[in-house]
Residue frames relative to the residue before (quaternion, step in Angstrom):
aa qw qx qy qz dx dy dz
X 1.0000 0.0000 0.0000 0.0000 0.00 0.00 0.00
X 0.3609 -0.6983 0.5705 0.2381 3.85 -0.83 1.07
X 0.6633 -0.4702 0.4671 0.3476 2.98 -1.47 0.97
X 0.5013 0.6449 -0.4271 0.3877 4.10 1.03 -0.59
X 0.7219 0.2867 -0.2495 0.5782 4.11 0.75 -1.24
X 0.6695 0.5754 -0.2949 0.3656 3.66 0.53 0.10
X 0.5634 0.7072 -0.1195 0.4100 3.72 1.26 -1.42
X 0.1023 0.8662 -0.4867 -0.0479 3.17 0.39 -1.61
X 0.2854 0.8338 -0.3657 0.2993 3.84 1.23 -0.32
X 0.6805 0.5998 -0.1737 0.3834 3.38 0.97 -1.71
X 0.7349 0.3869 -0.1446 0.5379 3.26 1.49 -2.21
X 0.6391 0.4024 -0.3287 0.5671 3.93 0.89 0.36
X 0.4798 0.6178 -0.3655 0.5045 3.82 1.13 0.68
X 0.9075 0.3639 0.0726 0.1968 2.86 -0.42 -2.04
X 0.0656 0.7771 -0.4618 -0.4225 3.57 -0.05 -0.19
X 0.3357 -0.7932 0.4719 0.1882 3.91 -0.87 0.66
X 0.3250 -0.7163 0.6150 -0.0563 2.98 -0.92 1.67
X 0.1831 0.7893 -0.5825 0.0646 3.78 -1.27 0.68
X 0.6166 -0.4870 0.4989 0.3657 3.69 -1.44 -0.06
X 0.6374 -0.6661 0.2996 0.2455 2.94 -0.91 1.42
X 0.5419 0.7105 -0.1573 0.4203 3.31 1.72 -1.57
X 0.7534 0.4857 -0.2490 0.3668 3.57 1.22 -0.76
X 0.4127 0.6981 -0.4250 0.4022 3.23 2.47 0.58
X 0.5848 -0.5181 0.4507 0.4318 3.67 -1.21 1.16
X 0.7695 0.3703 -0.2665 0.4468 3.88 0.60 -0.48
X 0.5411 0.4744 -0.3803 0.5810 3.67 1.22 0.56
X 0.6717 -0.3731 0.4499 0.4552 3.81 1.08 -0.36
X 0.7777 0.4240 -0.2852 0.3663 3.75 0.62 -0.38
X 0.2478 -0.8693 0.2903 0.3139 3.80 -0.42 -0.94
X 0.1434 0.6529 -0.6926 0.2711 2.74 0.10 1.74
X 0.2748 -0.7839 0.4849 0.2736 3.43 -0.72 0.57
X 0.7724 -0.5601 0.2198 0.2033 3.07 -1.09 1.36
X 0.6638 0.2971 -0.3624 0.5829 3.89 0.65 -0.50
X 0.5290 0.5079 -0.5760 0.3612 4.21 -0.07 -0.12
X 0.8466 0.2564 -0.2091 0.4170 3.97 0.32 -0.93
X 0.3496 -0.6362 0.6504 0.2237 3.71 -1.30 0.48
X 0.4600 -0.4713 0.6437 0.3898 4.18 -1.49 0.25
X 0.3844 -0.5710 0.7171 0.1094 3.13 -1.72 1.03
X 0.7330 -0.1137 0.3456 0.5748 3.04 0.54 -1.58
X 0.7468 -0.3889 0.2099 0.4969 3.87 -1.12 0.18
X 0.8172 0.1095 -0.1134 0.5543 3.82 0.82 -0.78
X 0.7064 0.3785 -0.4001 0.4446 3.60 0.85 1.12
X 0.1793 -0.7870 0.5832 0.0914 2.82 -1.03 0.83
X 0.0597 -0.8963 0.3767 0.2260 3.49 -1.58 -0.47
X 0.4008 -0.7200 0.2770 0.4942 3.73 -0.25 0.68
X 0.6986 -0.5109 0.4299 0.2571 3.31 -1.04 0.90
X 0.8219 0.1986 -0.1802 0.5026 3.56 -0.88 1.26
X 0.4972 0.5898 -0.4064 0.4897 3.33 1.42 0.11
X 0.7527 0.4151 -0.2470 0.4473 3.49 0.47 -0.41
X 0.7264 0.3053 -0.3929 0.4740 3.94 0.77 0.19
X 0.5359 -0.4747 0.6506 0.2533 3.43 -1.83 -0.01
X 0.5216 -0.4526 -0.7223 -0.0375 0.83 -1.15 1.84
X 0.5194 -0.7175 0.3410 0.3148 3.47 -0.57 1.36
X 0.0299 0.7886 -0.6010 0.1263 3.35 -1.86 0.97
X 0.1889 -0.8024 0.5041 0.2575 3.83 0.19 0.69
X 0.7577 -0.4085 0.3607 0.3590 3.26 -2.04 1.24
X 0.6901 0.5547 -0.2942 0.3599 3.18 0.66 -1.94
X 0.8265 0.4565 -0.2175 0.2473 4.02 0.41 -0.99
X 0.2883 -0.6898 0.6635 0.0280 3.57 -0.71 2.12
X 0.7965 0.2758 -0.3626 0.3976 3.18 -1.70 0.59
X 0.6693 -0.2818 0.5776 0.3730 3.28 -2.46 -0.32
X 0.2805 -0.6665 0.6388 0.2627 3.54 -1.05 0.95
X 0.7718 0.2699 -0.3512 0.4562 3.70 -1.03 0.62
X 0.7116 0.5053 -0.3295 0.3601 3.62 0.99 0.33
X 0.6328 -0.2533 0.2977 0.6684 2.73 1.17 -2.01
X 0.1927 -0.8199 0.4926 -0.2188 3.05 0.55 1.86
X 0.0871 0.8894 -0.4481 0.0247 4.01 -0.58 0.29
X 0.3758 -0.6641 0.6225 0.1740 3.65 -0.12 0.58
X 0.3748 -0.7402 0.5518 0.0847 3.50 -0.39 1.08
X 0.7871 0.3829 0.1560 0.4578 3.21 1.36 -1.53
X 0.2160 0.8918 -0.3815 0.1118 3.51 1.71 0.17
X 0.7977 0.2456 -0.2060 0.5109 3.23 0.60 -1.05
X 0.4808 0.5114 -0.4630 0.5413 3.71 1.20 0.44
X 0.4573 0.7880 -0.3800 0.1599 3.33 0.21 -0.84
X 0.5926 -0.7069 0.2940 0.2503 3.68 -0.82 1.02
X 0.6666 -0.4951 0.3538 0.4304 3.69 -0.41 -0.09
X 0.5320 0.6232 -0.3298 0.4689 3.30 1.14 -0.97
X 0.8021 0.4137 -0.1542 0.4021 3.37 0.24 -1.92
X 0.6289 0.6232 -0.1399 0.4434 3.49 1.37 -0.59
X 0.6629 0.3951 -0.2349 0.5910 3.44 1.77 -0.55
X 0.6896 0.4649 -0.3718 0.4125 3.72 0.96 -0.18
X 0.7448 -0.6309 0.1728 -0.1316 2.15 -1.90 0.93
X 0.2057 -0.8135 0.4595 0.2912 3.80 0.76 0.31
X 0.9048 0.1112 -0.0292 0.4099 3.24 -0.30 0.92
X 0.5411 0.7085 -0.3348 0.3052 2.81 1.42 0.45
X 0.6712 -0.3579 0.1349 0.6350 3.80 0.08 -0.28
X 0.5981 0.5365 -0.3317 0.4944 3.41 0.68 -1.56
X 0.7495 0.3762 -0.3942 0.3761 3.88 0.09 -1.03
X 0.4642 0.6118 -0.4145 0.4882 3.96 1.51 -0.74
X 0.6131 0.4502 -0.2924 0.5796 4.11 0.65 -1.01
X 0.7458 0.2871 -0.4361 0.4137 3.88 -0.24 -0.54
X 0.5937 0.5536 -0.3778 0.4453 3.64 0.85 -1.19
X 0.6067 0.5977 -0.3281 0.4086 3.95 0.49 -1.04
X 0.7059 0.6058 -0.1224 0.3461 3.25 1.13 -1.71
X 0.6189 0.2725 -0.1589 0.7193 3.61 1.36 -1.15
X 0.7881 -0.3639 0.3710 0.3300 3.93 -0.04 0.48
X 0.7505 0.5174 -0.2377 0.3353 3.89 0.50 -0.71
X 0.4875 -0.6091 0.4275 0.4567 3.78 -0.81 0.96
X 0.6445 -0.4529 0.4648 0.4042 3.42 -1.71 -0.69
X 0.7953 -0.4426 0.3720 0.1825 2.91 -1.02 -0.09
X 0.0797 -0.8975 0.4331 -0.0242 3.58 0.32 0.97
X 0.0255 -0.9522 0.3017 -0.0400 3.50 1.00 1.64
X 0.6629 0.2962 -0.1703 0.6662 3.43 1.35 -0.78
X 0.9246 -0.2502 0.1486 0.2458 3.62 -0.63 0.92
X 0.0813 0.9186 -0.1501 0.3564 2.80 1.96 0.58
């Protein structure tokens, strides 16, 4: 298991923005109570937008045993980032925790 289904850092960071279309009730599969309407073709995942920020979707201590409630549902947003990439180096930093040590590290 990557440090990526485990971490959680990102889903207590970020706030996550998506296409409406990716609601389980638009055809996609996010399921339908995690996100609020931005606007006609945005949504969002619930808990992303307040302070201190945390997504519906996220069980556990982040840096310990963090979980994604919703992994294989999971928006586009959360799906396109990166392990280890800067942005994850900024959430990890944020809750206390080094970076990521991906190549042999």
């Amino acid at each position: 298991m990557s440090a990526c289904t485990t971490c959680g850092a990102c889903c207590a960071c970020f706030r996550v923005d998506f296409a409406v279309y990716e609601m389980e009730d638009m055809g996609g599969s996010v399921p339908s109570g995690l996100a609020v309407e931005v606007n006609g073709s945005t949504m969002r995942m619930r808990g992303t937008d307040h302070v201190p920020i945390r997504c519906a979707a996220l069980t556990g201590k982040v840096g310990e045993r963090a979980t994604c409630g919703i992994y294989e549902w999971r928006p586009s947003p959360c799906r396109e980032f990166e392990e280890g990439s800067d942005a994850c180096g900024r959430a990890r930093q944020r809750h206390g925790l080094p970076p990521l040590a991906l190549h042999g590290g």
